[in-house]
FINUTOR-439180 format. One line per 5 residues: number of its first residue (from 1); for each residue x, y negated, z negated of C-alpha. Coordinates in Angstrom, 1 decimal, always signed. Layout:
NUM	X,Y,Z; ...
END
This chain:
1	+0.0,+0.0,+0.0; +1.6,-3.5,+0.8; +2.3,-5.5,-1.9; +0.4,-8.9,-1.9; +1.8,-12.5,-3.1
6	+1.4,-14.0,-5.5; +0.0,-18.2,-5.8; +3.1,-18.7,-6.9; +4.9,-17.4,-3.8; +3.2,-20.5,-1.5
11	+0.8,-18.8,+0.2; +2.6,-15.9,+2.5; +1.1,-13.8,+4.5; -0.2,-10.3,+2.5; +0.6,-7.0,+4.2
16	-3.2,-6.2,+4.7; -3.4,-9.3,+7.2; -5.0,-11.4,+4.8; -3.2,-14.8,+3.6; -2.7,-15.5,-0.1
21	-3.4,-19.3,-1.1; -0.1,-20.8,-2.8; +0.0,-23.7,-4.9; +2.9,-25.2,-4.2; +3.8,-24.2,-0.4
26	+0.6,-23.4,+0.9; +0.7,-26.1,+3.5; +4.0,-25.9,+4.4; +3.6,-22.6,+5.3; +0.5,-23.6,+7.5
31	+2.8,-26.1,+9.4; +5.3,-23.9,+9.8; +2.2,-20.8,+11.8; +1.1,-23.8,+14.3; +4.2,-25.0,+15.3
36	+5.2,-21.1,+15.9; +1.9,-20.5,+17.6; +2.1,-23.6,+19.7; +5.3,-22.9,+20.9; +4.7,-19.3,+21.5
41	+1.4,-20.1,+23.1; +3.5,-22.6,+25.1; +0.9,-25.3,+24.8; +1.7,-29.3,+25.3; +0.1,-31.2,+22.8
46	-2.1,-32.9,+26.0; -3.3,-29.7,+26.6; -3.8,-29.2,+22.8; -6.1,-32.7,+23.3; -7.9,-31.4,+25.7
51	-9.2,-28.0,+24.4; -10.0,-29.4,+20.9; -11.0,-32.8,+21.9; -8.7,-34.4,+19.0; -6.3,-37.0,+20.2
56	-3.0,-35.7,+20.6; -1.2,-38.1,+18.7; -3.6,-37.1,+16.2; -2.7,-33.0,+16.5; +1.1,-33.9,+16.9
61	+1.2,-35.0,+13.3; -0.7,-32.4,+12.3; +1.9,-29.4,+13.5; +4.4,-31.5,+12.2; +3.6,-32.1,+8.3
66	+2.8,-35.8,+8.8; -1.0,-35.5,+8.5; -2.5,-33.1,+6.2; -5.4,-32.8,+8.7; -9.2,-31.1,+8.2
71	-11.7,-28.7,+8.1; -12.8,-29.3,+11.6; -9.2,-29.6,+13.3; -8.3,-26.3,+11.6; -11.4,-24.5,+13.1
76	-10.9,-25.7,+16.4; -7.0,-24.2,+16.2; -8.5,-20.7,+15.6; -10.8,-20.8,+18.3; -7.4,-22.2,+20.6
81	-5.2,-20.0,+18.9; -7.1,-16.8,+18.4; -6.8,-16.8,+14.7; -9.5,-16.2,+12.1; -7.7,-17.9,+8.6
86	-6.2,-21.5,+9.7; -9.4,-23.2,+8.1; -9.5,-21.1,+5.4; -5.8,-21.5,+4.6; -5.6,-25.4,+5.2
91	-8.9,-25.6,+2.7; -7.0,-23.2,+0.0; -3.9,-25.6,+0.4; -5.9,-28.8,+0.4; -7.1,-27.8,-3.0
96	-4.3,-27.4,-4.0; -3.1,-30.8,-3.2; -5.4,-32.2,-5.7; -4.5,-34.1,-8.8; -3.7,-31.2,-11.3
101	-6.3,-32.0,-13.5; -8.9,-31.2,-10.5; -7.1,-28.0,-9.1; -8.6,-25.3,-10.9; -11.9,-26.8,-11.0
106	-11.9,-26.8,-6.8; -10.5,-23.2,-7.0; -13.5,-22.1,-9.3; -16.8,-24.3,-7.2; -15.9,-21.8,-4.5
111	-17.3,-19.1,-6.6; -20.1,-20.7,-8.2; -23.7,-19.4,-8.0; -25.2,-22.2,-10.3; -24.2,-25.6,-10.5
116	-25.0,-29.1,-11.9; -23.8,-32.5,-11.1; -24.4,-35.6,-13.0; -23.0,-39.3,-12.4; -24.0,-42.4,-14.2
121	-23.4,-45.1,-11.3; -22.0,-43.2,-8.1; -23.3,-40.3,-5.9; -21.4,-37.3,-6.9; -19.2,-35.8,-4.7
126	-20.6,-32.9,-3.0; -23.0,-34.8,-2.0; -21.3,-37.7,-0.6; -21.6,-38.9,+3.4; -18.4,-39.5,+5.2
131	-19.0,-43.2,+5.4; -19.9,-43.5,+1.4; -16.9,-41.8,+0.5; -14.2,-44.2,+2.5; -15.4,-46.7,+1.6
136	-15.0,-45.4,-1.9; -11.8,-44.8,-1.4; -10.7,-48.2,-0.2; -11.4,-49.9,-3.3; -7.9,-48.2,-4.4
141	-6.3,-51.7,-2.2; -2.9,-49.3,-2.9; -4.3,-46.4,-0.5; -2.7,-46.8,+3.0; -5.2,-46.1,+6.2
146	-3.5,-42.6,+6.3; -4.1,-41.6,+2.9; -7.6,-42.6,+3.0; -8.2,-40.3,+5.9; -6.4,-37.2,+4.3
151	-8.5,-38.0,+1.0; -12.2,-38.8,+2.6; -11.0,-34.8,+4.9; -10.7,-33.2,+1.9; -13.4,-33.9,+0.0
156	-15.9,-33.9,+3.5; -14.6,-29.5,+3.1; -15.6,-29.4,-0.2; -19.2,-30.5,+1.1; -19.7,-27.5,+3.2
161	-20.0,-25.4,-0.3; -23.8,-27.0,+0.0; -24.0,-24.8,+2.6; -24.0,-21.7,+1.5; -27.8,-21.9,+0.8
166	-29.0,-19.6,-1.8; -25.4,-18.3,-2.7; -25.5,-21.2,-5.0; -28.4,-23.0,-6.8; -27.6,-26.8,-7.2
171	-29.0,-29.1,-9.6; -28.2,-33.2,-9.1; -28.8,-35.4,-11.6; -28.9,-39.1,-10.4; -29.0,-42.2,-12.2
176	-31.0,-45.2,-10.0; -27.7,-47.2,-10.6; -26.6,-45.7,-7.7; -29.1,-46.3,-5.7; -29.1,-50.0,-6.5
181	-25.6,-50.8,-6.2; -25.6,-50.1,-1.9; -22.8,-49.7,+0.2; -21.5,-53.0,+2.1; -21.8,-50.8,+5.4
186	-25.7,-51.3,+5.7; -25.3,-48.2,+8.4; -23.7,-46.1,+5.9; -25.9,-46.5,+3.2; -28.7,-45.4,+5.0
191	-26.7,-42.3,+6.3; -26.0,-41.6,+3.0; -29.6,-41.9,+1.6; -31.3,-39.8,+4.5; -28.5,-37.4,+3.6
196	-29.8,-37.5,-0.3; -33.2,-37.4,+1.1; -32.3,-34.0,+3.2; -30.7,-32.8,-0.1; -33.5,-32.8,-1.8
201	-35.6,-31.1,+0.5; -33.1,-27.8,+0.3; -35.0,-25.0,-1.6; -31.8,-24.4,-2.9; -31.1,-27.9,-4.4
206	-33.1,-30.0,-6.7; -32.6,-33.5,-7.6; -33.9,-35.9,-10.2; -33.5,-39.3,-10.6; -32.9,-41.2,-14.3
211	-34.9,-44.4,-13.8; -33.4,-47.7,-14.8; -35.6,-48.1,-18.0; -34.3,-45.0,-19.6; -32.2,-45.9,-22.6
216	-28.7,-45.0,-22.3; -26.9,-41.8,-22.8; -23.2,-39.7,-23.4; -22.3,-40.1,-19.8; -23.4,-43.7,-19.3
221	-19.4,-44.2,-18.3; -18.7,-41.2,-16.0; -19.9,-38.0,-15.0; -19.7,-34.3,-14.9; -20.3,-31.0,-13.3
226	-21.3,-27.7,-14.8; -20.6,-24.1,-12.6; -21.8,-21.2,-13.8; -19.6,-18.0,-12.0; -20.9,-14.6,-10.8
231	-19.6,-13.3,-14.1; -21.7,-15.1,-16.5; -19.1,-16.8,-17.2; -19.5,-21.2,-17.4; -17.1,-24.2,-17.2
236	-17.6,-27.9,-17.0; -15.8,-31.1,-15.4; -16.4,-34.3,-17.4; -14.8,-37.3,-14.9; -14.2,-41.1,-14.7
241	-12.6,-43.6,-12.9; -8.8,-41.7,-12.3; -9.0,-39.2,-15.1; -11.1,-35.8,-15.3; -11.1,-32.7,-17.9
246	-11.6,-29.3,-17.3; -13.5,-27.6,-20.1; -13.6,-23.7,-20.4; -14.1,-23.4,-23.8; -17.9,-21.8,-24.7
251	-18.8,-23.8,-27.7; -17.8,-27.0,-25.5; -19.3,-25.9,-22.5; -22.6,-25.0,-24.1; -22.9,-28.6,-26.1
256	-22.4,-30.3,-22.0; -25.5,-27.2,-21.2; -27.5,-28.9,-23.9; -26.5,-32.4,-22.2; -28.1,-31.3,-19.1
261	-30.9,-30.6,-21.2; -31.7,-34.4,-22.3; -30.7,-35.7,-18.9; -33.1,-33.6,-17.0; -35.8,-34.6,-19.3
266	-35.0,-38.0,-19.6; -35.3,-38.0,-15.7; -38.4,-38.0,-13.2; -39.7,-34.9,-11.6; -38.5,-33.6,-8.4
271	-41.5,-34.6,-6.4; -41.1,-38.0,-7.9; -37.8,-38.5,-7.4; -38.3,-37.4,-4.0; -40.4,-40.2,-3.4
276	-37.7,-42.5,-4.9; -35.4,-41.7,-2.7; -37.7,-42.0,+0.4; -38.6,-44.8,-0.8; -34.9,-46.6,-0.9
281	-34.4,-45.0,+2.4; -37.5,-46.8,+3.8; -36.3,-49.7,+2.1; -32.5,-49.7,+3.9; -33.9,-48.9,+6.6
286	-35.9,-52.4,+6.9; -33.4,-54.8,+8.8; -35.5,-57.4,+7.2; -35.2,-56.4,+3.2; -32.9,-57.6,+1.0
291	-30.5,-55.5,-1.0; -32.5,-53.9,-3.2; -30.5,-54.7,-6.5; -30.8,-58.4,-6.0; -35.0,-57.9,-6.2
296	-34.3,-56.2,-9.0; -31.9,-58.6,-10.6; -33.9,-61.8,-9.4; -32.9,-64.7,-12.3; -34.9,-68.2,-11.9
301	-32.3,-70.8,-11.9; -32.1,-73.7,-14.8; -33.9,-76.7,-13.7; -34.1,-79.9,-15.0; -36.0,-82.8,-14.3
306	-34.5,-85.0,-12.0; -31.2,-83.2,-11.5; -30.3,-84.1,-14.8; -27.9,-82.4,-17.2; -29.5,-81.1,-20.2
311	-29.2,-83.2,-23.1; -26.1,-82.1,-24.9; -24.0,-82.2,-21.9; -25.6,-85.6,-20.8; -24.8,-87.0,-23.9
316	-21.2,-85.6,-23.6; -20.8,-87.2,-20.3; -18.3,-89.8,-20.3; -16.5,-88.9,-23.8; -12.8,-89.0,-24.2
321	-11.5,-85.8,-24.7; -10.3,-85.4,-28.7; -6.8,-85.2,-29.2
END
């Protein structure tokens, strides 16, 4: 029987044709099977171009290690190539470019059957539209163009795991916060919303919506997901802005269980929240609305009669500072 590798080994080939996801070299070693397959194939990257329909400049940088590429590009390779395992192996090694906090997390959602998602002011993840999620990313004014492309690729794969229909039952937890705060890209947004909107429609997915008079709660900063695994087995992911925390242990997993608990009841039904969200799409949708957080937010100016300043500042008016 061959022996297989290990993670640690960066992702080689096992003998039974199958590739084992490493850690550290995973990608590497993915470079390293297109180049060889290009070459051997005897393909010009024009040619490349032309059977993927991705730019060539654009597939260049991917055989050489200067773009970390996607999902999509990696799928197209096989079908050029004849393989069965590039996408697979460039999603394994993806993952494992994630912060370390966040790796073992992306490992385990793979194999979830059940999962929750909660955020208190952004549209969780997995459930994200390409458009929502750059623009997400460019409020890090650090991120180069190129490093907003690799980050917005890798977390468009992890949307496929919706998917999987029945596989896994998801349950999203919204708060209206983000639906008020829109995206600047009017387009987007609405993408985004009919996407929600779709979402919610899934028999396998159900989503609820926290309305805005709700009194606060524990995750009024942040968020968090919750997978349950084929073997009964649950963890959670508690996140903020640039931080996360994986938590395996079963007393602390249970107490975030019993947190899904008060969210979901302090939330409106499905149906309900289905016709929130139709609603806001309907809303985005009219060229002729405003934003709906500033109707919601609408504050009278102060007035005063005759333009003039009220009374204390009048009265002020004209004093020499004290020194």
């Amino acid at each position: 029987m061959a022996e297989r590798t290990s993670k640690k080994n960066g992702g080689a080939p096992a003998g039974d044709g199958r590739y084992v996801f490493g850690e550290r070299q995973g990608m590497a070693r993915l470079v390293e099977e297109l180049e060889r397959r290009r070459k051997e194939a005897k393909y010009t990257f024009d040619q490349l171009a032309e059977m993927t329909r991705f730019h060539r400049g654009y597939l260049h940088r991917v055989h050489r290690g200067q773009s970390a590429g996607s999902y999509e590009v990696m799928a197209a390779l096989d079908k050029v190539y004849g393989t069965t395992h590039l996408a697979r192996v460039w999603e394994l090694s993806a993952a494992g470019g994630l912060e370390n906090f966040f790796q073992r997390f992306a490992e385990l959602e793979t194999e979830a059957i059940f999962r929750i998602d909660y955020h208190s002011s952004l549209i969780p993840g997995l459930y994200q539209t390409e458009g929502y999620t750059r623009e997400l990313m460019r409020t890090g004014k650090w991120r180069a163009e190129d490093e907003i492309d690799e980050l917005v690729n890798g977390r468009m794969s992890r949307t496929r795991l919706l998917g999987r229909g029945t596989d896994m039952l998801c349950r999203l937890i919204l708060d209206e916060v983000a639906l008020v705060r829109a995206q600047g890209d009017r387009d987007s947004w609405r993408v985004q919303v009919a996407h929600l909107v779709e979402c919610a429609q899934r028999s396998h997915i159900t989503v609820q919506v926290i309305p805005l008079g709700r009194p606060f709660n524990y995750y009024v900063g942040g968020g968090y997901a919750l997978l349950e695994l084929p073997d009964g087995v649950s963890v959670a992911y508690k996140d903020g802005s640039g931080y996360g925390n994986l938590i395996e242990g079963p007393e602390e997993v249970r107490l975030e269980r019993m947190a899904y608990e008060y969210l979901r009841d302090m939330a409106l039904p499905p149906a309900e929240s289905l016709d929130l969200l139709k609603k806001t799409h309907e809303e985005c949708s009219d060229e002729s609305a405003r934003d709906r957080n500033l109707r919601l937010a609408k504050v009278k100016p102060l007035r005063h009669r005759g333009g003039q300043l009220p009374g204390s500042l009048r009265r002020a008016r004209g004093r020499r500072p004290r020194t």
